[in-house]
C-alpha positions as CSV (number, residue, x, y, z in Angstrom):
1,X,119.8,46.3,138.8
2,X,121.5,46.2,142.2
3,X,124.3,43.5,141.0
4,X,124.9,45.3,137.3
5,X,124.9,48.6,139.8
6,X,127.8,46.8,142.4
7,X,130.1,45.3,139.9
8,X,130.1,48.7,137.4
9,X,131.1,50.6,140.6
10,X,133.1,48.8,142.6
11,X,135.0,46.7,140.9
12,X,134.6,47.3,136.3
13,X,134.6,51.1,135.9
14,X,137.2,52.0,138.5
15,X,139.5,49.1,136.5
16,X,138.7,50.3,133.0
17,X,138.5,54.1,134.0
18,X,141.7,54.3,136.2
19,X,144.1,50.9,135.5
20,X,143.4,50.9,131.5
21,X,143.1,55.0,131.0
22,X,140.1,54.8,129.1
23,X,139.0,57.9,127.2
24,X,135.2,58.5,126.3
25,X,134.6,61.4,123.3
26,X,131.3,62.5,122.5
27,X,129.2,61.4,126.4
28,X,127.3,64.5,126.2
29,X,125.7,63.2,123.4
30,X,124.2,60.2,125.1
31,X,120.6,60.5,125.9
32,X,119.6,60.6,129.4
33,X,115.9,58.9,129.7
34,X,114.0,56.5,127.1
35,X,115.0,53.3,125.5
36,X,117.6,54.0,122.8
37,X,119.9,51.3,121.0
38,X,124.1,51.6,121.3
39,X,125.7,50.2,117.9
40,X,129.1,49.7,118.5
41,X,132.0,47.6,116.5
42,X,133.4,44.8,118.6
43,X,136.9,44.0,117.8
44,X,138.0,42.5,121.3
45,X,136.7,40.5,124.0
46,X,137.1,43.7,126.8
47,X,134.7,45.5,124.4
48,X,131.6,44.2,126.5
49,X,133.1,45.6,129.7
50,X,134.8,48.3,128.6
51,X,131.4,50.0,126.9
52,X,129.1,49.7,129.8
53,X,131.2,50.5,132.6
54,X,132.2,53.8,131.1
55,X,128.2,55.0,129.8
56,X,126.7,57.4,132.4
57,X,123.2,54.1,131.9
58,X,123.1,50.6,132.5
59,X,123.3,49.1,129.1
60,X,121.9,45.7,128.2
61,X,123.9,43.1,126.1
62,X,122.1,40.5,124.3
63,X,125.0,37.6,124.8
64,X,125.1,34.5,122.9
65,X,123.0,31.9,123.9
66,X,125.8,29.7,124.6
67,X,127.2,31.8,127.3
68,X,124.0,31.0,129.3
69,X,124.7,27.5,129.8
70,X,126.9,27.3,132.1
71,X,128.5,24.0,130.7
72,X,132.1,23.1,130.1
73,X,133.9,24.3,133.1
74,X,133.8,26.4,136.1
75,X,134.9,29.4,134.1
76,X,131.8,29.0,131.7
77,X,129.4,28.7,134.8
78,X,131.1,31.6,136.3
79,X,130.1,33.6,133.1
80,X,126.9,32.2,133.0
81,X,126.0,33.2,136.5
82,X,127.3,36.7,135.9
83,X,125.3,37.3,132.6
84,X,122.1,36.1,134.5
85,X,122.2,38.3,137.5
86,X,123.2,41.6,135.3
87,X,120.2,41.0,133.3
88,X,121.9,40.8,129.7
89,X,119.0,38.8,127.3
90,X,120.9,35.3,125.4
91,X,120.4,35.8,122.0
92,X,119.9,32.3,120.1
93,X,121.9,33.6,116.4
94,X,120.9,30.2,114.8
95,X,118.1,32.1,112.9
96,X,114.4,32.0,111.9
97,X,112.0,31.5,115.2
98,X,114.5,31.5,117.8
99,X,116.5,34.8,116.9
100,X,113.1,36.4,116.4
101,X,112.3,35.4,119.9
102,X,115.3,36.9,120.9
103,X,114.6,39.9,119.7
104,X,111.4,40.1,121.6
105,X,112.9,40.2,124.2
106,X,115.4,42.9,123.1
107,X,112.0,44.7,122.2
108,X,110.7,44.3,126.0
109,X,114.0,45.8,127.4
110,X,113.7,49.0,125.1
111,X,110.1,49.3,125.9
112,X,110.8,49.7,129.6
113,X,113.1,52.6,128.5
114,X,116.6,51.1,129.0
115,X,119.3,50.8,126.5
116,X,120.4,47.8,124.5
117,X,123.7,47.4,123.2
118,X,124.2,45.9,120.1
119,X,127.4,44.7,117.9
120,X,126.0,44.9,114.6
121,X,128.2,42.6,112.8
122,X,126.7,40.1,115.1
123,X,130.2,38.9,116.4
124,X,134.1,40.0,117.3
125,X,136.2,40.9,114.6
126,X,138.9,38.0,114.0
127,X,141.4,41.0,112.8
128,X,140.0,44.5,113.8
129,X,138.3,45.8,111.0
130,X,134.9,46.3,110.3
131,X,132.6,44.0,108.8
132,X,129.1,44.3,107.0
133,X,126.5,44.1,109.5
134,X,123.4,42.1,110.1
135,X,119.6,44.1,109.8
136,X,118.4,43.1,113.3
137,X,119.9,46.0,115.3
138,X,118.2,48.8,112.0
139,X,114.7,46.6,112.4
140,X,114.8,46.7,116.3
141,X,114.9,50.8,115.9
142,X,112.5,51.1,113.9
143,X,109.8,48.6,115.7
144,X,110.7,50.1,119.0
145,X,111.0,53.7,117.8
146,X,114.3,54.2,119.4
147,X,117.0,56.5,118.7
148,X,121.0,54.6,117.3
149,X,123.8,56.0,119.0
150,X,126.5,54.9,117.0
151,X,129.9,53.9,119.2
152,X,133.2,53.5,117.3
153,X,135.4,51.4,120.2
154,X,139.4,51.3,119.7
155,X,142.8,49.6,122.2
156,X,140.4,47.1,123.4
157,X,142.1,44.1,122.1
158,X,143.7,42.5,125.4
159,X,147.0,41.4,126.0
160,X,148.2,39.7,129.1
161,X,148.7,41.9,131.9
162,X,149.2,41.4,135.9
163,X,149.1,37.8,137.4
164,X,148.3,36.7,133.2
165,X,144.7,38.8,133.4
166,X,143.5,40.0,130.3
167,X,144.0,43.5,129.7
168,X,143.5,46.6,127.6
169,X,146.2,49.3,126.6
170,X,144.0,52.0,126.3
171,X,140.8,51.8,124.9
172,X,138.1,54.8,123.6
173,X,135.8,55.5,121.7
């Protein structure tokens, strides 16, 4: 937890808190201890920064598999290597044996007590709205016993901002 801990400090949630203006409703309302599962809609590529820097928990993404390789670039690897050291689980979405697998390993994290998030339509919107979602995140719940905190997210699509970084107007939820 020490690197998730250093780059939500230092460097994420003062950017999304301060630079974007983000704005959190409804924070009492998270819970405090236990394993519990965030379902939130994802309809830009900030979302997964944006979410976890501004919960008062470390949150656990399951990423696409993909992500984990590393291959295709120094960008990719750079990804890769900052996925593995935060601890978020790859999550194979081809189906069958390797998504249940997957979600075993979701299962582990909740047992310890941590919170998973998880973008129940299984990917980002292509044009903002929401989609039908898939049954993993409603069967993960009820095998782990865990409580859904439902997260509507908004103003995260980014746009090009200083030196051509991606950026967010201002997002909340």
């Amino acid at each position: 937890m020490f690197w998730y801990r250093f780059f939500k400090f230092t460097i994420v949630r003062p950017m999304v808190k301060y630079s974007y203006g983000t704005l959190v409703y409804g924070e009492e309302h998270f819970p405090k201890e236990g394993g519990a599962i965030l379902a939130s809609n994802h309809i830009g590529a900030l979302d997964s920064l944006v979410v976890p820097a501004m919960m008062p928990r470390p949150i656990t993404f399951p990423a696409k598999a993909e992500l984990f390789s590393g291959k295709g670039g120094v960008g990719n690897r750079i990804v890769a290597w900052f996925l593995k050291i935060i601890k978020m689980v790859p999550m194979d979405r081809s189906g069958g044996r390797a998504s249940a697998n997957a979600l075993e390993a979701i299962s582990a994290v909740l047992a310890e007590g941590q919170v998973v998030a998880i973008y129940p339509e299984g990917t980002r919107s292509p044009d903002g709205r929401l989609y039908k979602g898939k049954t993993g995140m409603a069967r993960m719940a009820l095998n782990n016993r865990v409580p859904v905190i439902p997260v509507g997210v908004a103003g995260t699509k980014s746009v090009k901002g200083p030196f051509g970084l991606p950026w967010a107007r201002r997002p909340w939820w």
